[in-house]
C-alpha positions in Angstrom: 115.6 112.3 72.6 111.9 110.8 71.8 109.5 109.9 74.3 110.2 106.6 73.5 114.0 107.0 74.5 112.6 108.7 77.4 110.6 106.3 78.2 112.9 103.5 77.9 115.0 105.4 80.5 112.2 105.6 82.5 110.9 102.0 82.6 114.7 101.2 83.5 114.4 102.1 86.8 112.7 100.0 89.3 110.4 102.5 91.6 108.0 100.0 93.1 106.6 102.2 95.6 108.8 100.2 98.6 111.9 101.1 96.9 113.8 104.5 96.7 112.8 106.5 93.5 116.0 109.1 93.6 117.5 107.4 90.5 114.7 108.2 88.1 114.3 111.8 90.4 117.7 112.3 89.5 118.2 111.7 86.2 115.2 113.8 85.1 116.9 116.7 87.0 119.9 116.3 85.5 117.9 115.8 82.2 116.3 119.4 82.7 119.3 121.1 83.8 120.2 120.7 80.2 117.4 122.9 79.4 118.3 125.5 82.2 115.3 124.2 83.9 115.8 124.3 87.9 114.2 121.2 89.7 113.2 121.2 93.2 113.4 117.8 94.8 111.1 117.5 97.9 112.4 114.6 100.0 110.6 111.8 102.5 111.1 112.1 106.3 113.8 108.9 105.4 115.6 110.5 102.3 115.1 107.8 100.0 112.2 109.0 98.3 111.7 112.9 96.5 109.3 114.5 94.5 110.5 116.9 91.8 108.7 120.1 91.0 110.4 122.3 88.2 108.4 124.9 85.8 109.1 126.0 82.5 108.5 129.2 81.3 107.7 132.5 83.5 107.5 132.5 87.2 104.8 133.9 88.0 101.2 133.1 89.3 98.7 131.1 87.0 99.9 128.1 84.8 99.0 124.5 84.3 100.7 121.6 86.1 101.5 118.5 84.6 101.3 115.6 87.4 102.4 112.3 87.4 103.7 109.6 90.1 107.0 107.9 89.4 106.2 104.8 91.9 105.1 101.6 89.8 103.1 98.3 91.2 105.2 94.7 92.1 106.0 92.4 89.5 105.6 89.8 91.5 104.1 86.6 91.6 103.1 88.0 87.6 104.3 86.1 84.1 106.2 88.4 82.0 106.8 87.5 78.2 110.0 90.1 78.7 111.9 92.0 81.1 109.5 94.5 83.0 112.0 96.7 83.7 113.3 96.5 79.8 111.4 98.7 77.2 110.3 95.7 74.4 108.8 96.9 71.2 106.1 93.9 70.0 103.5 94.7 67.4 103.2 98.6 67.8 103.2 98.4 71.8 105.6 99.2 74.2 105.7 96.7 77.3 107.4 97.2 80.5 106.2 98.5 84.4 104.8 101.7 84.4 104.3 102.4 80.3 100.6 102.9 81.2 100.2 103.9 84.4 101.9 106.4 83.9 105.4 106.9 82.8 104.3 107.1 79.4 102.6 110.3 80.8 105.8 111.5 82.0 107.7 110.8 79.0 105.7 112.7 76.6 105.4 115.7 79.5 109.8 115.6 79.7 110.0 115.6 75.6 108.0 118.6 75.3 110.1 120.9 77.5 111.9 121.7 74.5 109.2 122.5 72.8 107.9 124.6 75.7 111.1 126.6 75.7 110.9 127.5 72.5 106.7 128.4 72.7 107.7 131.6 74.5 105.3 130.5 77.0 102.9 133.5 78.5 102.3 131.6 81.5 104.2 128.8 83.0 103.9 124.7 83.0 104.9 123.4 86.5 106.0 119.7 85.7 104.7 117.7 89.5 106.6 114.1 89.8 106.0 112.4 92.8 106.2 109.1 94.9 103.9 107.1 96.5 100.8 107.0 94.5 100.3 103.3 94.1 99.7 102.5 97.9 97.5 105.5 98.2 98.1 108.4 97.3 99.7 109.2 100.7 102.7 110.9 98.8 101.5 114.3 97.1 100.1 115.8 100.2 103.8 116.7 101.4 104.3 117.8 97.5 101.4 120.1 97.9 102.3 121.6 101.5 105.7 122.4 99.4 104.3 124.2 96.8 101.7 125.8 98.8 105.0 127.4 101.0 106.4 128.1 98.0 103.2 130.7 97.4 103.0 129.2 93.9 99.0 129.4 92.8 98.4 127.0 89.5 95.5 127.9 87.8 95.1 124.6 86.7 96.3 120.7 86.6 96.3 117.8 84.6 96.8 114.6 85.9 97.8 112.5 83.3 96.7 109.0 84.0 96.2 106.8 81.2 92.6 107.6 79.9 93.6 107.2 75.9 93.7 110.8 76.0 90.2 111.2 76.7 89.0 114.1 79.3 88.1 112.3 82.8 86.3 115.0 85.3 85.9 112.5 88.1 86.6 109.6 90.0 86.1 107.8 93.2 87.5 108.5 96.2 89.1 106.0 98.7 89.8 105.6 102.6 91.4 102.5 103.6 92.1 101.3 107.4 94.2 98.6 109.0 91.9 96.1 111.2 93.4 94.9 114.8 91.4 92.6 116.5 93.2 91.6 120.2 91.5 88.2 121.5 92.7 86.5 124.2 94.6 83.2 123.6 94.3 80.0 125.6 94.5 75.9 124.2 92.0 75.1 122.1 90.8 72.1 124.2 89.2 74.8 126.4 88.1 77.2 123.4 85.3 79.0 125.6 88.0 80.6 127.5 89.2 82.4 124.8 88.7 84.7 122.5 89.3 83.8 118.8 90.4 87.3 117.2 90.3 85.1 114.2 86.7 84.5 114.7 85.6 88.3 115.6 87.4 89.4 112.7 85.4 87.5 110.4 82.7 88.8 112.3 83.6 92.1 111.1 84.5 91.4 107.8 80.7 89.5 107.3 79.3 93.1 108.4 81.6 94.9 105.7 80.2 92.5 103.1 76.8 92.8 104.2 77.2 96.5 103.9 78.3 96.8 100.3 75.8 94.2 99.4 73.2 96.8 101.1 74.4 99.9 99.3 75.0 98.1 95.9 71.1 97.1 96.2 69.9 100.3 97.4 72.3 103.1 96.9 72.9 106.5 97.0 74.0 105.8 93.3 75.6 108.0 90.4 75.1 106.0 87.3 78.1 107.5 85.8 80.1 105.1 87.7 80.6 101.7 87.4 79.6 100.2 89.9 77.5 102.8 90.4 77.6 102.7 94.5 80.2 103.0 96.8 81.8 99.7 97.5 83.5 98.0 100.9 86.2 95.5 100.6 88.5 93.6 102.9 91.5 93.0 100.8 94.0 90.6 103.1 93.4 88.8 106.3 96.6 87.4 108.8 96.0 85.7 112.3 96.7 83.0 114.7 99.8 80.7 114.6 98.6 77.1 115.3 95.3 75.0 114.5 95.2 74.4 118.6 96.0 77.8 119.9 92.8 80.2 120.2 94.4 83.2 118.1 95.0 86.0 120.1 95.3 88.6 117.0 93.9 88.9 113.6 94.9 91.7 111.1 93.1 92.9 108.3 93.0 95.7 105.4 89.4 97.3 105.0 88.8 99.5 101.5 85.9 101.8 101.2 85.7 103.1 97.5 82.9 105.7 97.9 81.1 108.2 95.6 82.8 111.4 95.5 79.8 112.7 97.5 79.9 110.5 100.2 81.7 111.2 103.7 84.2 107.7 103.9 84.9 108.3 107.4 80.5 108.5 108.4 80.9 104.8 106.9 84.1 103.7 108.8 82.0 104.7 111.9 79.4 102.6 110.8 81.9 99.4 111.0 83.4 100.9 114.6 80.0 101.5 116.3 79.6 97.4 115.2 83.0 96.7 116.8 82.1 98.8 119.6 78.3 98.4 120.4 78.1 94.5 119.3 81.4 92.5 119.2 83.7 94.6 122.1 80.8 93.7 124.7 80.7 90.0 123.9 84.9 90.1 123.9 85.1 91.7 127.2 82.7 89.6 128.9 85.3 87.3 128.6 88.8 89.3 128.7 88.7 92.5 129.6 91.9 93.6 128.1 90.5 92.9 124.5 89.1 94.7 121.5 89.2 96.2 118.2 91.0 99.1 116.4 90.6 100.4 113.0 93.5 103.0 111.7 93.0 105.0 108.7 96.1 105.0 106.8 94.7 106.1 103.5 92.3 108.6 102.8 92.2 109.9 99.0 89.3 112.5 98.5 86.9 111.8 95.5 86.8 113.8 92.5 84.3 116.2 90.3 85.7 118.5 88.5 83.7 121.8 86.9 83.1 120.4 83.2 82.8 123.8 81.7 86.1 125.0 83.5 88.4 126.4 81.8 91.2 123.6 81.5 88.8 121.4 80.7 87.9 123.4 77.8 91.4 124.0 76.9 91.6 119.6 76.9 88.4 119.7 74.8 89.7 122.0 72.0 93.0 120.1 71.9 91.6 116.6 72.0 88.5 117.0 70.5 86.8 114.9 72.8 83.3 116.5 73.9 82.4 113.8 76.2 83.3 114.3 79.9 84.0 110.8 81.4 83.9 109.7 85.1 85.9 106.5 86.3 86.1 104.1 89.5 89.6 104.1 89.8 91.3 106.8 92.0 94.4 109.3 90.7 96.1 112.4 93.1 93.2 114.7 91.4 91.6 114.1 94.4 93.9 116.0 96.3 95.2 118.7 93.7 91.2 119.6 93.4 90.9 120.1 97.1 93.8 121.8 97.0 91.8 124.5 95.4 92.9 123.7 91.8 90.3 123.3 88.9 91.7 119.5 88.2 91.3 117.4 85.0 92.7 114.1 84.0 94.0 112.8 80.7 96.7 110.6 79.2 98.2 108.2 77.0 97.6 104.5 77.2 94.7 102.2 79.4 94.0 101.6 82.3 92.8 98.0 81.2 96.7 97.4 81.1 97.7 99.1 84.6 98.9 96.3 87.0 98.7 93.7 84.7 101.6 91.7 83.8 103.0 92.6 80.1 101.9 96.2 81.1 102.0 98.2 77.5 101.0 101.3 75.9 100.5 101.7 72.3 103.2 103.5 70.2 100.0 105.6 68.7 99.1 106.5 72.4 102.8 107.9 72.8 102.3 109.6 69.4 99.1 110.9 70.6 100.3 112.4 73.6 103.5 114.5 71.7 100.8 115.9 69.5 98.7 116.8 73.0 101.9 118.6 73.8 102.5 120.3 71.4 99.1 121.6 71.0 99.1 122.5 74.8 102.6 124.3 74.0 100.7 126.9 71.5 97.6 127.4 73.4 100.1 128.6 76.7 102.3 130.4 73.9 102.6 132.3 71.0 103.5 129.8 68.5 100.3 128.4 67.0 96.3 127.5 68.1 95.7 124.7 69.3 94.1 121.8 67.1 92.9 118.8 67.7 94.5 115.5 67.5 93.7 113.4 64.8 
């Protein structure tokens, strides 16, 4: 098989990270076992879900892992000129969910495991599949805890979002929190003797916006990010159930994107000493039984990777990229590099195409990331130096 057949395979099964990903799990077990490769499938507390962690090669300490999540983003409510869940060949790209971000990754990763075998590898590639990236990267921590009972130490990962093969050394972190405001409902004929959740929230979502605004004029900053401050962002809002009913609740979904050298959670108290000191006086005053809650249900470190570590001079001589790149967007390096493993990240096709409908990658991209491969095959091996890609 190619990594296009692979791929195709791949893009065939619909993981959209609310639905069970054991299809695609199992069929790339099954597709190993041909190689006499062992996969271990690390399951969800609901069994519907499973990472797969298999290595190639000796078993012993040291090694490179090759990570990628198998969870893709909804198609809908998006316009697709073809089937996403159909591998369509138009003009030298490949379109379908997940070609980008990042089963192309994946694809190329599973096609060199022959190649691998054959390398005679010195030290061992640990191929790291998992679920749940897309809604926060709240999957790979129970992947992690696995391998760390496993007393397996990496010496190194690559994380192969889709960078266009270019070497990536950090990224923004992100925390997320679900907002709860509990008013107290009454007609709306006698509105003072409520309180409108609906009304607090936006209360609290005016001081979010006020703080980004604040930090995007005055900082801290690191210019190598665009935008180069940390960012707030309230992302969905849901309350009340009539126009003439004060609304007793009001949800919401807070996003802080911060530097990787900021501390998320010093912000989030920022917004709960406003809920607490300002708003949850003026609410109780009224009804004492009201307030505000804020639960963190994503918290993905930032990134910064060593860029004269070794992996990331092993990605250098293979690439030939001597630039070290930074991005906004946020991948599971986050949590393999505070895992304690030097972390890198590099892969085939955009990120301009993530999410999007007609998601594609470039059949040069796929090319691109065989030749990686291959390259990474003989620099773990003793078949042939590696060399950069044209």
């Amino acid at each position: 098989m190619t990594s296009r057949d692979i791929l195709s395979r791949l893009v065939g099964f619909d993981t959209v990270s609310s639905k069970s990903n054991l299809a695609l799990i199992d069929w790339v077990r099954d597709y190993l076992d041909q190689y006499g490769i062992r996969s271990d499938l690390i399951h969800d507390e609901t069994g519907t879900k499973a990472h797969l962690w298999a290595t190639v090669g000796p078993e012993c300490d040291g090694g490179i892992v090759l990570s990628g999540h198998t969870d893709v983003v909804p198609v809908d409510g998006q316009s697709w000129s073809s089937d996403p869940f159909t591998l369509t060949e138009r003009d030298g790209k490949l379109f379908g969910r997940g070609t980008a971000d990042m089963k192309g990754f994946i694809a190329v990763a599973l096609n060199a495991v022959e190649r691998f075998k054959a390398a005679s590898l010195d030290r061992p590639v640990h191929l790291a599949f998992s679920f749940d990236e897309e809604i926060g990267c709240i999957g790979v921590p129970s992947l992690l805890e696995a391998i760390r009972r496993r007393g397996i130490r990496p010496a190194a990962c690559i994380v192969g979002e889709p960078t266009m093969m270019k070497l990536v050394i950090g990224h923004k972190g992100i925390l997320c929190a679900h907002g709860h405001v509990r008013g107290f409902e009454c007609h709306s004929s006698t509105a003072p003797e409520g309180v409108n959740a609906v009304q607090y929230a936006a209360r609290i979502i005016d001081f979010v916006r006020r703080e980004s605004e604040r930090r995007y004029r005055e900082g801290p900053f690191d210019h190598r990010f665009t935008p180069s401050s940390t960012t707030l962002h309230v992302g969905t809002v849901h309350g009340g159930t009539a126009f003439n009913i004060v609304p007793r609740d009001c949800r919401f979904d807070l996003e802080i994107r911060h530097l990787p050298t900021e501390d998320p959670h010093r912000i989030l108290q920022s917004v709960e000493s406003h809920c607490r000191d300002v708003l949850e006086p003026e609410m109780r005053a009224v009804a004492p039984d009201t307030g505000i809650t804020l639960s963190v249900f994503c918290d993905t470190p930032g990134f910064v990777a060593d860029p004269d570590s070794d992996i990331a001079a092993l990605v250098r001589r293979i690439t030939g990229d001597n630039d070290s790149a930074v991005v906004a967007y946020t991948t599971e390096a986050g949590h393999f590099s505070r895992e304690g493993y030097p972390t890198i990240v590099c892969g085939p096709g955009s990120m301009a195409q993530g999410h999007k409908p007609d998601e594609f990658i470039e059949v040069s991209q796929l090319a691109a990331g065989d030749r990686f491969m291959e390259a990474l095959a003989g620099a773990l091996g003793r078949v042939s130096p590696p060399r950069p890609l044209p």
